[in-house]
C-alpha positions as CSV (number, residue, x, y, z in Angstrom):
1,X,-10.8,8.8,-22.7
2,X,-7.2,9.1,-23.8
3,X,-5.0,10.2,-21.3
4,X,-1.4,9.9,-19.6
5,X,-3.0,9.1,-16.5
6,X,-5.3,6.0,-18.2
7,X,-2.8,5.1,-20.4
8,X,0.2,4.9,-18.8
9,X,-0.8,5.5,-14.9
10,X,1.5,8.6,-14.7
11,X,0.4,12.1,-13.0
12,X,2.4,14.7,-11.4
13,X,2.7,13.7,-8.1
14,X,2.8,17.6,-6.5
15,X,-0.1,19.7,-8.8
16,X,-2.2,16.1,-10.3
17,X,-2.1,16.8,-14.2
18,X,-1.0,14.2,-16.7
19,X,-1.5,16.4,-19.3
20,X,2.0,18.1,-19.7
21,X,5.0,15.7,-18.3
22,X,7.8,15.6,-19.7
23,X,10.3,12.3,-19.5
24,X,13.9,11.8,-20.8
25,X,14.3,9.1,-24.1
26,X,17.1,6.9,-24.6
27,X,17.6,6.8,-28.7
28,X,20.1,5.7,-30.8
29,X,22.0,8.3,-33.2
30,X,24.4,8.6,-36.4
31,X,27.3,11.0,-35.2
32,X,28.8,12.8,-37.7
33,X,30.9,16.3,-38.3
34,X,27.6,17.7,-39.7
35,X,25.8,16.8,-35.7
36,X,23.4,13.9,-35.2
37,X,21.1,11.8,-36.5
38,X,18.7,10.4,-34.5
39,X,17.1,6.9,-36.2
40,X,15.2,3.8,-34.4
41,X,13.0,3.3,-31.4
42,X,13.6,5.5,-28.2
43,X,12.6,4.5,-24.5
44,X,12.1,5.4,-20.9
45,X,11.6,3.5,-18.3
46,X,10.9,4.0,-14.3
47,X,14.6,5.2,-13.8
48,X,13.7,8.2,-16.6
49,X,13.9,11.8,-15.4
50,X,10.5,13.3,-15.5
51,X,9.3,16.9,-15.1
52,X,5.9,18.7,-15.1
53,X,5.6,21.5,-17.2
54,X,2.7,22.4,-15.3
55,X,4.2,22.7,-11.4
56,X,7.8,22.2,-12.3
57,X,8.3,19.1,-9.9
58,X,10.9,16.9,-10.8
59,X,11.8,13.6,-10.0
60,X,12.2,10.3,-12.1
61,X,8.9,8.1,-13.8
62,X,8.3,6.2,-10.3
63,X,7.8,9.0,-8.7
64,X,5.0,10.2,-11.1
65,X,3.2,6.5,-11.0
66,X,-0.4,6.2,-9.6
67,X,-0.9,3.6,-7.2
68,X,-3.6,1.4,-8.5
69,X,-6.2,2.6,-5.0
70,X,-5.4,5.6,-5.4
71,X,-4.5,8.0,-8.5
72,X,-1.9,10.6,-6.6
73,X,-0.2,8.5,-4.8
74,X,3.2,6.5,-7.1
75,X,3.8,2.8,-6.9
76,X,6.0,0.1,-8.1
77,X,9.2,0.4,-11.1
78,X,8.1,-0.7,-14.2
79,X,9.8,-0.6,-17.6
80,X,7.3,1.0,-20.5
81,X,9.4,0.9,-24.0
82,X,7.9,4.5,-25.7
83,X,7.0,2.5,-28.8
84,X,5.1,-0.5,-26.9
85,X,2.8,2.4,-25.5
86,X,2.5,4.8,-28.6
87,X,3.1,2.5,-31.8
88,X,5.7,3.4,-34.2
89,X,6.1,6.7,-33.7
90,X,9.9,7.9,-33.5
């Protein structure tokens, strides 16, 4: 099954679900007088601020990371570009 938790090892570390986190992007974007743009790839990695919708817990992606023994319980960094993970969308 497709799942945050399968897919990318992430569950709020406070209530458990994976199925309504929210994490901060890094994106590029054209400025202009009219507002911006946004264009390109975006990312997050493990120093991304996450939040649950679910619980409200906050924290950053390494705090929301399974450890591989047990799934509520975070483990190491690790970098995940948005578009390795999801394919091309932007």
């Amino acid at each position: 099954m497709n799942t945050v938790r399968a897919i990318f090892e992430l569950a709020c570390p406070s209530c458990g679900t994976d199925e309504c986190l929210q994490v901060e992007l890094t994106t590029m974007s054209t400025l202009s007088a009219d507002g911006t743009e946004p264009f390109g790839d975006h990312y997050w990695d493990g120093d991304s601020h996450m939040r649950c919708a679910n619980c409200g817990h906050r924290g950053i992606v390494t705090d929301f990371e399974l450890d591989e023994t047990a799934e509520d319980t975070p483990s190491a960094s690790r970098a995940v570009p948005f578009q390795q993970q999801q394919g091309e969308h932007s």
